[in-house]
C-alpha positions, -999 to +999 in steps of 0.1 A: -114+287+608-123+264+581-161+251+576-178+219+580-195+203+554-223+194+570-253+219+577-272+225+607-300+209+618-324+235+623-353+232+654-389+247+651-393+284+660-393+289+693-416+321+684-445+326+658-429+339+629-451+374+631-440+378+664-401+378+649-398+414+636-374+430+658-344+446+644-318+422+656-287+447+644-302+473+670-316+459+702-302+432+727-299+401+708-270+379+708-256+343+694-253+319+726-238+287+716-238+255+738-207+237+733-220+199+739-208+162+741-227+148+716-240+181+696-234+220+698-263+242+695-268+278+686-295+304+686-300+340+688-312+358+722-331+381+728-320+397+762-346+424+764-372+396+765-351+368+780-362+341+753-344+329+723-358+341+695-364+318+658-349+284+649-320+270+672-294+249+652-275+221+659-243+203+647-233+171+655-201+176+680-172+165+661-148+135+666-121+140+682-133+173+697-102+197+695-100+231+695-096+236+658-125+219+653-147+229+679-139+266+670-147+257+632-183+241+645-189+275+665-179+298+635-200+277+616-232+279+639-226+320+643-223+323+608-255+298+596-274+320+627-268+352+614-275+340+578-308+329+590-320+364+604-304+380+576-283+408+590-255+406+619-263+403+655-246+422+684-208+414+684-208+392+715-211+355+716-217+334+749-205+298+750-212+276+774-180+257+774-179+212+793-152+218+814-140+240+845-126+278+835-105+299+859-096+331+848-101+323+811-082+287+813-096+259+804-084+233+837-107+202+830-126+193+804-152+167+798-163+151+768-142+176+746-099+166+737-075+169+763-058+196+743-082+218+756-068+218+790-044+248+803-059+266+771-069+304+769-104+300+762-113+333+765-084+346+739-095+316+719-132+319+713-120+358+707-094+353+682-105+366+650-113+342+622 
């Protein structure tokens, strides 16, 4: 997936920065990404503790909203996160995805391009890069 030119907007820490000395590469902590209508956001969680832990990020969500660009936003948030705490997280990525998913189908969307609809979201948020 290609990359945006535009960099994430970065929010303040959700933790005091001494408090932010965990070993992300060995414990519980994972990228969740919230795919929205007007931005998609990132951070890194920490499940052990049940917060998110650092800066969240944000990109604008792009127009029109199709899957090749919507995957490139997400790659581009899970990479800028894992830049950020300077070593890879846990392999697994949650997205919260605007539309309804049965079975790993995406059957109605909302605020995202009709293209999405009757796609494999599961086997297309996993596909390698």
């Amino acid at each position: 997936m290609g990359g945006s030119t535009e960099t994430a907007a970065h929010f303040g820490p959700t933790e005091e920065k001494d408090r932010m000395t965990t070993d992300t590469a060995t414990t519980g902590h994972y990228i969740s990404i919230d795919i929205g209508g007007t931005g998609i956001k990132g951070g890194i969680v920490d499940l052990d503790a049940v917060r998110i832990q650092g800066n969240t990020l944000r990109l604008p969500t792009p127009r029109p909203a199709t899957p090749h660009d919507i995957g490139d936003a997400v790659a581009q948030l899970a990479d800028e996160l894992e830049a950020e705490h300077n070593r890879p997280v846990q392999s697994s990525i949650g997205i919260t995805f605007p539309g309804i998913i049965q079975h790993g189908i995406s059957r109605a969307v909302a605020n995202v391009d009709s293209a999405f609809i009757n796609l494999d979201i599961q086997a297309f948020f996993t596909a390698p890069a």
